[in-house]
C-alpha positions as CSV (number, residue, x, y, z in Angstrom):
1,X,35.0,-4.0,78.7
2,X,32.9,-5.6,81.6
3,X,35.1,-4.8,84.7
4,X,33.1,-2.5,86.5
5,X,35.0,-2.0,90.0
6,X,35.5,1.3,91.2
7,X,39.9,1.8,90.9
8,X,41.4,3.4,94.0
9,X,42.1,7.0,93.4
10,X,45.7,7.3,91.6
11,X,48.2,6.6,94.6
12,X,49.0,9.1,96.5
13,X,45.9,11.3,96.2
14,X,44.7,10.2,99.4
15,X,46.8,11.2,101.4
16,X,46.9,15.4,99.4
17,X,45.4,18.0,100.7
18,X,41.5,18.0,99.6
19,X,41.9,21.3,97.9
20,X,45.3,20.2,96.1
21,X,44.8,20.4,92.4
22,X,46.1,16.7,91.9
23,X,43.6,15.0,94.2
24,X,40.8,16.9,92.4
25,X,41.9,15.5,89.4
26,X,42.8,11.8,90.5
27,X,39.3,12.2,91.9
28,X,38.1,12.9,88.4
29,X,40.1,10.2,87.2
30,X,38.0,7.6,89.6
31,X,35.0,8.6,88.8
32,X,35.6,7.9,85.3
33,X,37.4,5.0,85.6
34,X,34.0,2.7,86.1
35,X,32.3,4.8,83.5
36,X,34.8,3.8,80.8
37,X,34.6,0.1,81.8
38,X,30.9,-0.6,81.5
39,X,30.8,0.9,78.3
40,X,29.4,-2.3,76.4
41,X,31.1,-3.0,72.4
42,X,27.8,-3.1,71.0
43,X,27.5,0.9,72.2
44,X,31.2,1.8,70.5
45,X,29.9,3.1,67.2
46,X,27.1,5.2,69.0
47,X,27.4,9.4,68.9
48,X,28.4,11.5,71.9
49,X,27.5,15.1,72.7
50,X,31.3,16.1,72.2
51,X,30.7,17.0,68.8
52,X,32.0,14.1,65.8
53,X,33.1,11.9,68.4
54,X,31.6,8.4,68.5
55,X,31.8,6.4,72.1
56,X,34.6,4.6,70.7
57,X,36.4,8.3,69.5
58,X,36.1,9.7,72.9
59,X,37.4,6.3,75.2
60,X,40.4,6.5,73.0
61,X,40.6,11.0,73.5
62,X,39.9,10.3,77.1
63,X,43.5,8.1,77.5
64,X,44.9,10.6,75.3
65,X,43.9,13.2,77.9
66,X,45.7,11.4,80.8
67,X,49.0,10.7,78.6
68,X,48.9,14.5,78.1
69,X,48.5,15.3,82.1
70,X,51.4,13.6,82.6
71,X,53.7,15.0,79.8
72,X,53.1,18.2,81.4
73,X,54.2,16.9,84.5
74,X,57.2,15.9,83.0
75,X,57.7,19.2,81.4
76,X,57.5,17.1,77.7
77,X,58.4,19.3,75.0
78,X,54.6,20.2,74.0
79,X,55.2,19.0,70.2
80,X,56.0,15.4,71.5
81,X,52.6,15.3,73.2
82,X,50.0,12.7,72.1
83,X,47.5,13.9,69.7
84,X,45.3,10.9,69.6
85,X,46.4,7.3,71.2
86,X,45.6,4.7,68.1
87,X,47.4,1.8,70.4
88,X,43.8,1.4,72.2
89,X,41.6,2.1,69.1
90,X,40.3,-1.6,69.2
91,X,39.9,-2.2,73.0
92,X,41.7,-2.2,76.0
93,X,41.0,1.5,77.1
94,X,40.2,0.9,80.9
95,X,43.5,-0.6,81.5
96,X,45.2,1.9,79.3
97,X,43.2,4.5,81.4
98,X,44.4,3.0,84.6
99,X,48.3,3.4,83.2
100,X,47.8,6.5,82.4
101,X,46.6,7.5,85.6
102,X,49.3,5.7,87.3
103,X,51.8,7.9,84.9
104,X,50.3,10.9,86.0
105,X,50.8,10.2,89.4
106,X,54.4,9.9,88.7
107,X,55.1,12.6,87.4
108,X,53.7,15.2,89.7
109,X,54.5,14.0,92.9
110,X,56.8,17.2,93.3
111,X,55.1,20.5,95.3
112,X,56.7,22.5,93.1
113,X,55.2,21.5,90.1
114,X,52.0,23.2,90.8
115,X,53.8,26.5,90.8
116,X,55.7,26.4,88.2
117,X,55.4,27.5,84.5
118,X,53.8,25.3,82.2
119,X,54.0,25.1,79.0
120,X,50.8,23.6,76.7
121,X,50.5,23.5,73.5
122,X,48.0,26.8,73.3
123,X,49.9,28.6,76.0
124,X,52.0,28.6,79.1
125,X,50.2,28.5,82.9
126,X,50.9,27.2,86.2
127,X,50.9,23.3,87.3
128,X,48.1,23.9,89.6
129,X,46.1,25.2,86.6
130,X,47.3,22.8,84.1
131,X,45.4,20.2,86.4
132,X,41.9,22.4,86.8
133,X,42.0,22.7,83.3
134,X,42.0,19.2,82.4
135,X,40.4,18.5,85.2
136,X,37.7,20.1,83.5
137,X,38.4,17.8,80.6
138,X,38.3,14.5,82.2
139,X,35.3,15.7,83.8
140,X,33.1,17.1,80.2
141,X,34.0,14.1,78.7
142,X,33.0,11.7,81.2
143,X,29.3,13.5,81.2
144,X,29.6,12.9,77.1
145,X,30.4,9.1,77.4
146,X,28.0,8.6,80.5
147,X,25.0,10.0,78.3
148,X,26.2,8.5,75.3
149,X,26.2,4.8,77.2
150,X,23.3,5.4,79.7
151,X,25.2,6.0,82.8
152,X,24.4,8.6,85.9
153,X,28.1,9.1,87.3
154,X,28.2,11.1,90.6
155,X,30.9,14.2,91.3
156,X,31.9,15.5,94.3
157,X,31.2,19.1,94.4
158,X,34.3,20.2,94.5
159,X,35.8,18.7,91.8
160,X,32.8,20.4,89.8
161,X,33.6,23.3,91.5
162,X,37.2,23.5,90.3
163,X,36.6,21.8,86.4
164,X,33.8,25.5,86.0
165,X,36.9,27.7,87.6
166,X,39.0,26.3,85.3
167,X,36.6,26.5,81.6
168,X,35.4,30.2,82.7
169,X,39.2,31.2,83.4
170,X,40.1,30.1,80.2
171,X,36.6,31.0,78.5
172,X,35.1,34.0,80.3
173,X,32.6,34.7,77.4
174,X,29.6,32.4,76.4
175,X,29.8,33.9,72.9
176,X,33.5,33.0,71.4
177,X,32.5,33.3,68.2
178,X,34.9,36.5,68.0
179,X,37.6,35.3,70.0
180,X,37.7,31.6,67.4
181,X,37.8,33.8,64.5
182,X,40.7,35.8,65.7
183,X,42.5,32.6,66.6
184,X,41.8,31.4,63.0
185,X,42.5,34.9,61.1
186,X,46.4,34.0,62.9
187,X,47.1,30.6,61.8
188,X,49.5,29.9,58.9
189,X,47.8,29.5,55.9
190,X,46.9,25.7,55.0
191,X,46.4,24.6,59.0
192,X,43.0,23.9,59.2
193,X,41.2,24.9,62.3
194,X,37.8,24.1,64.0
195,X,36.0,25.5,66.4
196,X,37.1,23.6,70.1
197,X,34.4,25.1,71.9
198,X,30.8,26.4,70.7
199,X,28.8,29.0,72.5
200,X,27.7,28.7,76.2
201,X,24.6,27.3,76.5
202,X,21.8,29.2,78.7
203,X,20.7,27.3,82.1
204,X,19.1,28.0,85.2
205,X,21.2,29.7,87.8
206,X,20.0,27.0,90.3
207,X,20.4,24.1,88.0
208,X,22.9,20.9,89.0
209,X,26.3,21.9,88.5
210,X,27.0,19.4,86.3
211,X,24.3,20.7,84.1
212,X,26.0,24.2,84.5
213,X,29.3,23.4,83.2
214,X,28.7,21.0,80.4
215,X,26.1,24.3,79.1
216,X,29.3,26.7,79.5
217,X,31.4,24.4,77.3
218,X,28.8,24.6,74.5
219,X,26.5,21.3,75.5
220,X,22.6,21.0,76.3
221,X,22.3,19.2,79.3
């Protein structure tokens, strides 16, 4: 838990397109690659701003994440998809978060990919924005473990850029109160459901655009 070099973006990202969806995320992916590995073991047990998650809950969500990005690369049948990833529970989540990264990679090295229909398991959308929205993810949850753990991680602009396209395509409302209960009201009965996102959070127009996507997914800066 003390390796604190900076990893190389995931392979081939360097030589994409700046504005390709897979080197925004691979970029991403670096940035939180030194964040997860100075997180210290006495800090493990400390809360996060992602709601219910301690620092060790959200390392282990975070390589979840990047085992997801690349099932959908792989067009995985969305039911076989990680839901949590208990093999790193105790430790080892930088080198699992480097693997995953690697898989990722992997499996969209194809053009095509970006174009074509894929399916989550919430809905079905393109490659391109499969990647912006987790992008997004990789990117919220980094912010959560940096202020959990004391860090100040730094994001190019556009990769900030394209996480907020992504969370205000999927969540053009800051009140979803109405649109959580609807999904709730359809859900067989017995499957409990919580809330994944809570209300935007008012900010300055001019304020760092960090600050301005963590408040849109329901944080306070």
């Amino acid at each position: 838990m003390t390796n604190t070099e900076t990893p190389p973006l995931p392979a081939t990202a360097t030589a994409l397109d700046p504005g390709d969806p897979r080197h925004l995320f691979a970029r991403a992916v670096a940035t939180a690659g030194p964040v997860i590995a100075a997180v210290g073991d006495d800090q493990l047990d400390q809360p996060t701003p992602c709601d219910g998650l301690t620092v060790r809950d959200l390392l282990e969500h975070l390589v979840m994440v990047v085992r997801r990005v690349a099932a959908a690369g792989r067009a995985d049948e969305p039911s076989t998809w990680p839901t949590d990833a208990p093999d790193v529970r105790g430790g080892g989540w930088y080198a699992a978060w480097t693997e995953g990264a690697h898989a990722v990679q992997a499996a969209w090295t194809d053009d095509a990919l970006l174009d074509r229909p894929t399916e989550l398991p919430w809905t079905t959308i393109t490659g391109a924005e499969v990647l912006g929205t987790y992008t997004n993810e990789v990117v919220v949850h980094t912010w959560d473990l940096a202020r959990a753990t004391g860090q100040s991680p730094v994001w190019g602009a556009d990769v900030l850029a394209a996480a907020e396209a992504a969370i205000r395509r999927e969540l053009p409302m800051a009140d979803r109160g109405a649109l959580w209960a609807g999904f709730a009201a359809n859900l067989p009965e017995g499957v409990p459901w919580e809330d994944p996102f809570g209300n935007a959070v008012p900010v300055a127009d001019d304020a760092p655009a960090i600050d301005r996507l963590v408040a849109w997914t329901g944080r306070r800066p």
